[in-house]
C-alpha positions as CSV (number, residue, x, y, z in Angstrom):
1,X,0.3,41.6,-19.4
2,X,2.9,44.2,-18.1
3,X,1.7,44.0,-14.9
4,X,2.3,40.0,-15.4
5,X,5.6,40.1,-16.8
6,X,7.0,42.9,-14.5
7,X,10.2,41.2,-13.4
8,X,9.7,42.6,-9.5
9,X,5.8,40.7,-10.0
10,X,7.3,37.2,-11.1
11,X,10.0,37.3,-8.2
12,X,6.5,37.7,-6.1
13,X,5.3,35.4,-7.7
14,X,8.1,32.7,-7.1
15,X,8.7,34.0,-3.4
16,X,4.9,32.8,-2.8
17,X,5.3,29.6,-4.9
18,X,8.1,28.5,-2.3
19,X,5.2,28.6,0.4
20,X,4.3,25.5,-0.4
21,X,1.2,25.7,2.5
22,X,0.2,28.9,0.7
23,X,1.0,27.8,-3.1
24,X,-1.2,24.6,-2.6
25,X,-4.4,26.3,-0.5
26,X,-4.7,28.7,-3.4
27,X,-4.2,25.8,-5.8
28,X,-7.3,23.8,-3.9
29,X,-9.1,27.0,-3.4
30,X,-8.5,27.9,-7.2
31,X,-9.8,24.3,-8.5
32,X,-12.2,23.6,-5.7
33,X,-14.6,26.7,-7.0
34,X,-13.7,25.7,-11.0
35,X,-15.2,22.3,-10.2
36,X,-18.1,23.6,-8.4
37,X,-19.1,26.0,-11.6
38,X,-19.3,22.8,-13.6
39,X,-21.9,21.3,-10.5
40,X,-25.2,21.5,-12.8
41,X,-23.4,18.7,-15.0
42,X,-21.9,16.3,-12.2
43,X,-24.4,17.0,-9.4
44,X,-27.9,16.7,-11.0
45,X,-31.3,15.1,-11.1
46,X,-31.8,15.8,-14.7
47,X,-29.8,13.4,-17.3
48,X,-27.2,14.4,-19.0
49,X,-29.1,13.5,-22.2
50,X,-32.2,11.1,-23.2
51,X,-31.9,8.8,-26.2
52,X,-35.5,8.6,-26.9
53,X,-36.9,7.3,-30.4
54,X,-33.9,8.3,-32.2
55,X,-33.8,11.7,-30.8
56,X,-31.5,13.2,-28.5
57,X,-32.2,15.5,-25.6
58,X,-30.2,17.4,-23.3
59,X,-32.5,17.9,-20.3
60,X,-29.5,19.8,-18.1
61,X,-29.0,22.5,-20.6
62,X,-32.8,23.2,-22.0
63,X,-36.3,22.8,-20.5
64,X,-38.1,19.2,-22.0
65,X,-42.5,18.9,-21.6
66,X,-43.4,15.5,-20.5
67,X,-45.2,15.1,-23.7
68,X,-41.4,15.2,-25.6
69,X,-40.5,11.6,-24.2
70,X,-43.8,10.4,-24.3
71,X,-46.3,11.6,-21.3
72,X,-49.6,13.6,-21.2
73,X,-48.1,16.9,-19.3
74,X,-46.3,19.5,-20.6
75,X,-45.1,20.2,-17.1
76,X,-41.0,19.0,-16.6
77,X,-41.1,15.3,-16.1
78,X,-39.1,13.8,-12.9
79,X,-36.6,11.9,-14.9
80,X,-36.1,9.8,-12.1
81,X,-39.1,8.1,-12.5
82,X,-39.6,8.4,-16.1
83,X,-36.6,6.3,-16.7
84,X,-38.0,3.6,-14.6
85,X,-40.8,3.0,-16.8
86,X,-41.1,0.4,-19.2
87,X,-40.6,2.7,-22.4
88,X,-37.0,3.4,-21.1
89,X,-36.2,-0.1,-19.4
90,X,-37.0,-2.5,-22.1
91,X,-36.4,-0.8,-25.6
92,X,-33.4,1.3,-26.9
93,X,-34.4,4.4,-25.1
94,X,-31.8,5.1,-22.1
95,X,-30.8,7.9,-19.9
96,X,-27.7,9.3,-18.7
97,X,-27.1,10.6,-14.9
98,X,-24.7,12.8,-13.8
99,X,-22.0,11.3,-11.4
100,X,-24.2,12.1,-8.6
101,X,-28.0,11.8,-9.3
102,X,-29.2,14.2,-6.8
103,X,-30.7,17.8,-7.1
104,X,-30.2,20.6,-5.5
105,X,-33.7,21.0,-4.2
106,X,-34.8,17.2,-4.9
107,X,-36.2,16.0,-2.0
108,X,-35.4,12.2,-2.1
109,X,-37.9,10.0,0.3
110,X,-37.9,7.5,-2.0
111,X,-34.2,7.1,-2.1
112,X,-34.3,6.7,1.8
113,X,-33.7,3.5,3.5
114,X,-37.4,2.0,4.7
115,X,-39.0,3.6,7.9
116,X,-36.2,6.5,7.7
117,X,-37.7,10.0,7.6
118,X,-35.5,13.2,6.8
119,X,-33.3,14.1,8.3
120,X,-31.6,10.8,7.5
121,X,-27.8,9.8,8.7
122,X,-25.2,9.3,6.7
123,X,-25.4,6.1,3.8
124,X,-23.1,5.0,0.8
125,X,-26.1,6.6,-1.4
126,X,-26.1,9.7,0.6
127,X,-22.5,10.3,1.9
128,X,-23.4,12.9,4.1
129,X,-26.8,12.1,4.7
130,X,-30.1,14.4,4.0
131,X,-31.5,17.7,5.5
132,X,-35.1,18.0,6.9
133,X,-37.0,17.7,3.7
134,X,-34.4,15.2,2.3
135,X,-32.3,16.8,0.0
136,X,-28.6,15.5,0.1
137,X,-26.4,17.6,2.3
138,X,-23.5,16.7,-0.2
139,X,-24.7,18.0,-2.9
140,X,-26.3,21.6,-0.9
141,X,-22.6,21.8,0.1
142,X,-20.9,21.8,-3.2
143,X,-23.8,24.4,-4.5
144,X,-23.7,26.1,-1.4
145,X,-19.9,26.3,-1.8
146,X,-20.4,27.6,-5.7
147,X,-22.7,30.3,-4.6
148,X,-20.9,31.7,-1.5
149,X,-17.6,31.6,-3.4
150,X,-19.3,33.6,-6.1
151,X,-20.6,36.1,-3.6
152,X,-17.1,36.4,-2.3
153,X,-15.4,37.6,-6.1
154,X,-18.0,39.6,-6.6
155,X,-17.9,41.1,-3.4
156,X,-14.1,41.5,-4.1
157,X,-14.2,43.3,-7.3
158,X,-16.9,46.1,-5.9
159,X,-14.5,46.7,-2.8
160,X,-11.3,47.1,-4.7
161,X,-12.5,49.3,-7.8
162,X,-14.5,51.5,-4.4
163,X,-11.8,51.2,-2.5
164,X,-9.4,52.4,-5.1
165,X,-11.3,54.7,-6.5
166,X,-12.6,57.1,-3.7
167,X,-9.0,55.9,-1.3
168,X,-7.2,56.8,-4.4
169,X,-9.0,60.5,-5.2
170,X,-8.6,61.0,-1.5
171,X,-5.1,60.5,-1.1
172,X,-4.1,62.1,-4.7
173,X,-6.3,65.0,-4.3
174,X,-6.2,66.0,-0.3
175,X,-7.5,69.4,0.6
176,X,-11.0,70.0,1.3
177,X,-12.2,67.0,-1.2
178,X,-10.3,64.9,1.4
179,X,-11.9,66.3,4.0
180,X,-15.4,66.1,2.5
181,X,-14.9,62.6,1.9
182,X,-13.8,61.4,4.8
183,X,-16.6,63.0,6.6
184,X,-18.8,60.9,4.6
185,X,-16.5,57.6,5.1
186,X,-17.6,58.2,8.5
187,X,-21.1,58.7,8.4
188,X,-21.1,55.4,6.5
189,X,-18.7,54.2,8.8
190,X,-21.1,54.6,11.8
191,X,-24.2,53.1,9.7
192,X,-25.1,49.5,11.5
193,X,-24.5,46.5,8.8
194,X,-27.5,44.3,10.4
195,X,-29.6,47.6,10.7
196,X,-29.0,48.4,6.6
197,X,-29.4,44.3,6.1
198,X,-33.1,44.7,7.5
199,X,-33.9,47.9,6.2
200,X,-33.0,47.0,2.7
201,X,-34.5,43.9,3.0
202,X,-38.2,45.3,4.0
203,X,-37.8,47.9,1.1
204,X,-36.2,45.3,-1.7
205,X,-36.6,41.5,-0.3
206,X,-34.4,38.8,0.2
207,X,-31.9,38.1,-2.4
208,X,-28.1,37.9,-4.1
209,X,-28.2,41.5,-5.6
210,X,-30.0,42.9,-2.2
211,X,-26.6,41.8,0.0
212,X,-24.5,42.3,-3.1
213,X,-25.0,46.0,-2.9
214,X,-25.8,46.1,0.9
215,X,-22.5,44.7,2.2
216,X,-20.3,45.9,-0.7
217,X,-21.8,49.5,-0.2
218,X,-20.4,49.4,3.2
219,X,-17.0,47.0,3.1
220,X,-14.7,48.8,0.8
221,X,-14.5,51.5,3.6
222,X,-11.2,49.6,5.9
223,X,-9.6,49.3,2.2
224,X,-10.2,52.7,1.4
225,X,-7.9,54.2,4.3
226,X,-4.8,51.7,3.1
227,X,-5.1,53.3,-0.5
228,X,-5.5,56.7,0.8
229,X,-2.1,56.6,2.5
230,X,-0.3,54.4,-0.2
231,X,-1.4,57.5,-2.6
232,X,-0.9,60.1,0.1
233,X,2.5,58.4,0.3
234,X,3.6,57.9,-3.5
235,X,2.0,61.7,-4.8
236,X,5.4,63.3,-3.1
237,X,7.5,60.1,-5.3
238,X,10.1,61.8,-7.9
239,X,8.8,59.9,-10.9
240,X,5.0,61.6,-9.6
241,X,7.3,65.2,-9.7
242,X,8.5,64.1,-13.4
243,X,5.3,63.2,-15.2
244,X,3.5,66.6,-14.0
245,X,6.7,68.0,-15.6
246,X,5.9,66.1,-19.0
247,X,2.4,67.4,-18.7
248,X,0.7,64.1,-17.8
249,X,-3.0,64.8,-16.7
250,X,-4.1,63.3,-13.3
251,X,-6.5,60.7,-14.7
252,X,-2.7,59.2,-16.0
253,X,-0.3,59.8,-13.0
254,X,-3.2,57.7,-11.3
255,X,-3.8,55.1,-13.1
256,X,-0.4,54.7,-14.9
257,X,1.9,55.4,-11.6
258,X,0.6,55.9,-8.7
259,X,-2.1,52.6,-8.5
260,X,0.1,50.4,-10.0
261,X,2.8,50.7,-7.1
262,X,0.2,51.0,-4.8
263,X,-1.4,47.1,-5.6
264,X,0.5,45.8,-2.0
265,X,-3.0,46.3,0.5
266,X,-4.7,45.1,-2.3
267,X,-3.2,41.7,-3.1
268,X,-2.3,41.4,0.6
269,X,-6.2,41.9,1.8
270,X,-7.8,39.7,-0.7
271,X,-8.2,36.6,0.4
272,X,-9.4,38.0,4.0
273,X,-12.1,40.2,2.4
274,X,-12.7,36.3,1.1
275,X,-12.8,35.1,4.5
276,X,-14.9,38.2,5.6
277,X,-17.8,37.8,3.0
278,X,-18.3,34.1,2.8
279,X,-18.7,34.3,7.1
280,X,-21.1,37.2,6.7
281,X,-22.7,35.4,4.1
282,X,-23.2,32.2,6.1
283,X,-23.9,34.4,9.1
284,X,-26.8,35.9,7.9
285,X,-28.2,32.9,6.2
286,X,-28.0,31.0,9.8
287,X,-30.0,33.9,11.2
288,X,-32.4,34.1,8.5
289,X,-31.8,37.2,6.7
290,X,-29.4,36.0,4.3
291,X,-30.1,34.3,0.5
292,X,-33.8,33.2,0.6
293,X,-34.7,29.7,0.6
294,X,-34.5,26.9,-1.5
295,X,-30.9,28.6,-2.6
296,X,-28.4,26.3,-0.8
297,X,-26.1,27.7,2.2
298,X,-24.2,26.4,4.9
299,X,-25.9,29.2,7.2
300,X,-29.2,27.2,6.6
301,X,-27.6,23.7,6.7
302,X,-26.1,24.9,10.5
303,X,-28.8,26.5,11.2
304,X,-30.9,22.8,10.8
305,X,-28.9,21.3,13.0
306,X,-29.0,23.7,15.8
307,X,-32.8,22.8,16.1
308,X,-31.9,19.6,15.4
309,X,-28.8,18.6,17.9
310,X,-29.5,14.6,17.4
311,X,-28.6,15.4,13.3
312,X,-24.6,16.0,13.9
313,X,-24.1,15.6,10.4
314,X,-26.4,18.8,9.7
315,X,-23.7,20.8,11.9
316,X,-20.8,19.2,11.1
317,X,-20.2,18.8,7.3
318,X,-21.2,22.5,6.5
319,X,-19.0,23.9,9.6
320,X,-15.7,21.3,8.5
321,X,-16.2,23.2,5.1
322,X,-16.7,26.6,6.0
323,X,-13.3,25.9,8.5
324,X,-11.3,24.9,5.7
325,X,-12.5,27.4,2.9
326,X,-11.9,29.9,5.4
327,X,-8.6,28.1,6.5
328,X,-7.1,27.4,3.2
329,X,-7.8,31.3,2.3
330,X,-6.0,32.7,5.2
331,X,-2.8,30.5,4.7
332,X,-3.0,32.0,1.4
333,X,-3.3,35.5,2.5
334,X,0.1,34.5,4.7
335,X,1.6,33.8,1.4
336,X,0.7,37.0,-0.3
337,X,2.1,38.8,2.6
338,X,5.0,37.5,2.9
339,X,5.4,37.9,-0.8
340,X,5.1,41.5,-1.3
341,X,7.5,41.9,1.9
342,X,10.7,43.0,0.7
343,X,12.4,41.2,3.6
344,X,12.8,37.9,4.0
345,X,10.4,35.8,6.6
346,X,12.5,35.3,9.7
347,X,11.2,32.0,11.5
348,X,12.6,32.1,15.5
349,X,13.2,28.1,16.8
């Protein structure tokens, strides 16, 4: 809360507000990804609940056997067709959609306009038409859009805490600890990211936690140099001088004085490390070695229309949203610069 309330924060704060282009990207940004979190419950093919025979169920939140509303199975009814049956359309049973009826794996044929085969164009049931196996593009968008965002934080928090950390120890520290470390920095340094992606891949599969710890293992290393020399800068400071006089241990002239005014790189560079992992992620996914299928990506949605160039929508939705995530971040990442630059943004007409 201090760090909140600092009066030098809030006037950083208000400098970036007055960047309206900035101020309202991170506001759409900010929402966009809030929305998309709540996606299971406006972007489904299970109802939002069943009135059947008195009894309520809420198919989104917990797993229903046929047999509950009715059938012979105890495999997951398809709702769809469920709720076309007799029991539900002529009695007091009734289900509830989401918004938009579709799943995120569903393939809908029968939705699909007579003698159309996926991938289908563009309809008012399908705004932006289906993939090959005819899943809505919309709704693999908005879930695509949810997990690469996710990626991105998470991606975000294990570069700033590495980052800090071994930046921090190096630039507090110096001597032959600096020295050691920076000879590993560039060992790693020198380490091919597509190489490490494949290798780690054949030892560990395909999946979130596999480039989770693959990228961010190698990413925090540009960050780490900027907090090296904010720390190498600030450990000569007076007030640095004044609390070794008091007697203040290292662990607290580091994280009480020294990181706190050395934040600058770190607001500054977040939303392009946002920028960098959601085009790595969509990277790999269009060359295959990315999230594993049937997770939703715009990689895999581009990569569909590249073998399919008479599809445009495949290519074109997926790319006009990667543009503008990727867009919307970097005008707020001019913001955030111009924010934590004590001078004022000169503009030359």
């Amino acid at each position: 809360m201090k760090f909140i309330s600092n009066p030098a924060n809030v006037r950083k704060w208000e400098k970036f507000k007055k960047n309206k282009r900035a101020y309202y990207s991170l506001m759409i940004l900010f929402y966009s990804y809030i929305l998309s979190l709540f996606s299971p419950i406006l972007i489904n093919n299970k109802p939002l609940f069943v009135l059947y025979e008195g009894s309520v169920s809420f198919p989104i939140f917990q797993f229903y056997p046929e047999t509950k509303f009715g059938g012979a199975n105890l495999t997951e009814p398809n709702y769809k067709k469920l709720n076309r049956e007799t029991r539900f359309q002529n009695s007091n049973n009734h289900m509830v959609f989401p918004p938009i009826p579709f799943g995120v794996n569903e393939d809908n044929l029968e939705s699909l306009e007579e003698g159309t085969n996926p991938p289908s164009k563009p309809t008012l049931r399908h705004w932006m038409g289906t993939d090959d196996r005819g899943r809505d593009v919309f709704t693999r968008i908005i879930y695509g859009y949810r997990l690469a965002m996710t990626f991105s934080l998470i991606l975000i928090v294990v570069e700033i805490l590495l980052a800090s950390f071994i930046g921090g120890i190096q630039g507090y520290f110096v001597g032959r600890l600096d020295l050691f470390l920076q000879r590993i920095i560039e060992i790693l340094s020198a380490i091919p990211f597509l190489y490490l992606i494949l290798i780690m891949g054949s030892f560990f599969g395909r999946g979130f936690m596999v480039l989770i710890v693959t990228y961010g293992s190698l990413s925090w290393i540009g960050l780490s140099y900027y907090m090296r020399g904010e720390f190498l800068k600030l450990r000569k400071q007076q007030f640095v001088d004044a609390a070794k006089t008091l007697g203040a241990s290292s662990y607290s002239i580091i994280m009480r004085h020294l990181l706190p005014n050395s934040l600058t790189p770190l607001v500054t560079f977040l939303p392009f490390i946002l920028i960098s992992a959601i085009s790595v992620l969509s990277a790999l996914d269009f060359l295959g070695y990315g999230i594993p299928a049937p997770n939703p990506s715009w990689g895999e949605l581009i990569g569909q229309g590249r073998e399919r160039l008479t599809a445009w929508w495949l290519i074109t939705f997926p790319s006009v949203a990667l543009f503008l995530t990727i867009l919307f971040s970097a005008f707020v990442g001019e913001g955030l610069r111009d924010a934590f630059d004590p001078k004022d943004k000169v503009v030359y007409e």
